[in-house]
C-alpha positions as CSV (number, residue, x, y, z in Angstrom):
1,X,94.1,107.1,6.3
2,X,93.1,104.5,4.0
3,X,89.8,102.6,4.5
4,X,91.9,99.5,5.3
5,X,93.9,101.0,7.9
6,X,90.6,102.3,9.5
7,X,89.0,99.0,9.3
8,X,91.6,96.9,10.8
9,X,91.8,99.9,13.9
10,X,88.4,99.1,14.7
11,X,87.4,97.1,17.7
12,X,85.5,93.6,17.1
13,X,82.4,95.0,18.2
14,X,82.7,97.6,15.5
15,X,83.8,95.4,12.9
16,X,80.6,93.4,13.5
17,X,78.6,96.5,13.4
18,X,79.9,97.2,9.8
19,X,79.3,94.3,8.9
20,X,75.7,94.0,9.6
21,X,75.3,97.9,8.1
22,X,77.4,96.8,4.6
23,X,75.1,93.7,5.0
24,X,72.1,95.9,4.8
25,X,73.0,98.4,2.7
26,X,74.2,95.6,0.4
27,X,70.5,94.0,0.4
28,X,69.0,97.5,-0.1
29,X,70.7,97.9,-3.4
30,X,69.4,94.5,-4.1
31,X,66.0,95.9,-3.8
32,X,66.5,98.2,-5.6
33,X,67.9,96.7,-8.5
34,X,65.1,94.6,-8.6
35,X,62.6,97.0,-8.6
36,X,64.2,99.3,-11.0
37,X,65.2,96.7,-13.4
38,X,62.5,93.8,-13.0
39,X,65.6,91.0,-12.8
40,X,67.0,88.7,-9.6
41,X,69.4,86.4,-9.7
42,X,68.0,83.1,-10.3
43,X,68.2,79.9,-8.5
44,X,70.7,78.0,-10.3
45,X,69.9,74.4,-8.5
46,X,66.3,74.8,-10.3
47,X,67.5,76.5,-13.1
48,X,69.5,73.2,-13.8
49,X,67.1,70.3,-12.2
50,X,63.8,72.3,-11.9
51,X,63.6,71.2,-8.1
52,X,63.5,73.6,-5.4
53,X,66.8,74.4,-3.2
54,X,66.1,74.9,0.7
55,X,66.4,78.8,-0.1
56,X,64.1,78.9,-3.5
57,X,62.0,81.9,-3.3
58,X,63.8,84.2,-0.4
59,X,64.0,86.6,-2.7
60,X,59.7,87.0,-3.2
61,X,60.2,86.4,0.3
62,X,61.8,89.4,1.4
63,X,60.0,91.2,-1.1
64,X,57.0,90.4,0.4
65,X,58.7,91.2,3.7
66,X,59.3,94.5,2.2
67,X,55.6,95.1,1.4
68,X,54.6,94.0,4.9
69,X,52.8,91.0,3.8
70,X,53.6,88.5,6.0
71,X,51.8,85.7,4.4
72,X,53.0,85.6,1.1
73,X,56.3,85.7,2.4
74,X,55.8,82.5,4.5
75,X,54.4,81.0,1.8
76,X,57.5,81.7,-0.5
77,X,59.9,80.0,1.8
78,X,58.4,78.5,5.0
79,X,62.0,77.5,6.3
80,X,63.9,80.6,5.3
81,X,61.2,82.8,7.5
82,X,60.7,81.2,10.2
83,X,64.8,80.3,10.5
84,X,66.4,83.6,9.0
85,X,66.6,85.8,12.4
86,X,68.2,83.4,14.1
87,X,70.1,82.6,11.8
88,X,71.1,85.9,10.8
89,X,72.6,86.7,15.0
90,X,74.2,82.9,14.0
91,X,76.2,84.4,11.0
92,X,77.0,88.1,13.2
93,X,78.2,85.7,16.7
94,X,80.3,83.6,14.1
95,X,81.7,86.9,12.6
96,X,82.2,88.5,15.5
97,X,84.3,85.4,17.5
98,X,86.2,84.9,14.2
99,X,87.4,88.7,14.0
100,X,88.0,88.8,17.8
101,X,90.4,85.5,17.6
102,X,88.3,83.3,19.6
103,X,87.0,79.7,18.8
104,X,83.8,79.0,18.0
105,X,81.9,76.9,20.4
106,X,80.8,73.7,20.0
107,X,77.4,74.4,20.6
108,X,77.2,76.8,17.2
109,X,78.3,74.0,15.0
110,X,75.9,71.8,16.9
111,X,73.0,74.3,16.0
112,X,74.4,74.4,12.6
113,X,73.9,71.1,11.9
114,X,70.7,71.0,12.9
115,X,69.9,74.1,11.1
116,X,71.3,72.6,7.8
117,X,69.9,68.8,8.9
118,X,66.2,70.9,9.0
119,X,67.5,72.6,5.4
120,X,67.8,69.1,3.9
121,X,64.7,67.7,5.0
122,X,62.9,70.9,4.1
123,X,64.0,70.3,1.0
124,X,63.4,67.0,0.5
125,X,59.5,67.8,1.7
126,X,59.3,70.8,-0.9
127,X,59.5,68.7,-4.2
128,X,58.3,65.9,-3.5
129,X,55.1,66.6,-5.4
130,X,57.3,68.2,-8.0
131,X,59.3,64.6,-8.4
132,X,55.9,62.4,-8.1
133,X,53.9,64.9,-10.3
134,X,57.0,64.5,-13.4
């Protein structure tokens, strides 16, 4: 049986499981890689205007995470840790609807655009000094 075949025989529930594993296993190796190699993926937005993106530094963040400091991974992306668990069951319930055929309701989208409205101002808050101090 090919791996397709075996996905697409698997119940919603289970799909959403392997998700969230693939998803974890994914940002594993990510940790890894880092580690071993002393390189991550950089953030292009600052890369190309030097101001932070509402997602700038989630990469020290779970890092720091990793190492169980707590602190320094707040103060890497305030937003991103105090948002990402929800969030992340946000992503899985969208998955998880989507596979099993069902809409989404329209209370998700509303807590989306909050969650994005919050993003923007975040961001907006997070340079400021870098714009005023240019």
């Amino acid at each position: 049986m090919k791996a397709y075949e075996y996905i697409k025989g698997l119940s919603p529930m289970k799909k959403t499981v392997l998700f969230l594993l693939l998803s974890i296993v994914a940002g594993l190796l990510y940790y890894v890689f880092i580690k071993v190699t002393g390189f991550a993926f950089p953030c292009m937005m600052y890369e190309l205007t030097g101001l932070k993106c509402p997602t700038c530094g989630i990469t020290h963040m779970f890092l720091h995470m990793a190492q169980l400091d707590f602190k320094a991974a707040f103060e890497d992306n305030q937003f991103v840790f105090l948002t990402w668990p929800l969030s992340g069951l946000e992503i899985l319930y969208v998955f998880y609807k989507s596979v099993k055929g069902e809409k989404i309701p329209k209370w998700n989208y509303i807590f989306i655009y909050i969650l994005v409205g919050i993003a923007i101002i975040f961001c907006i808050i997070r340079n400021v000094d870098i714009i005023y101090n240019s």
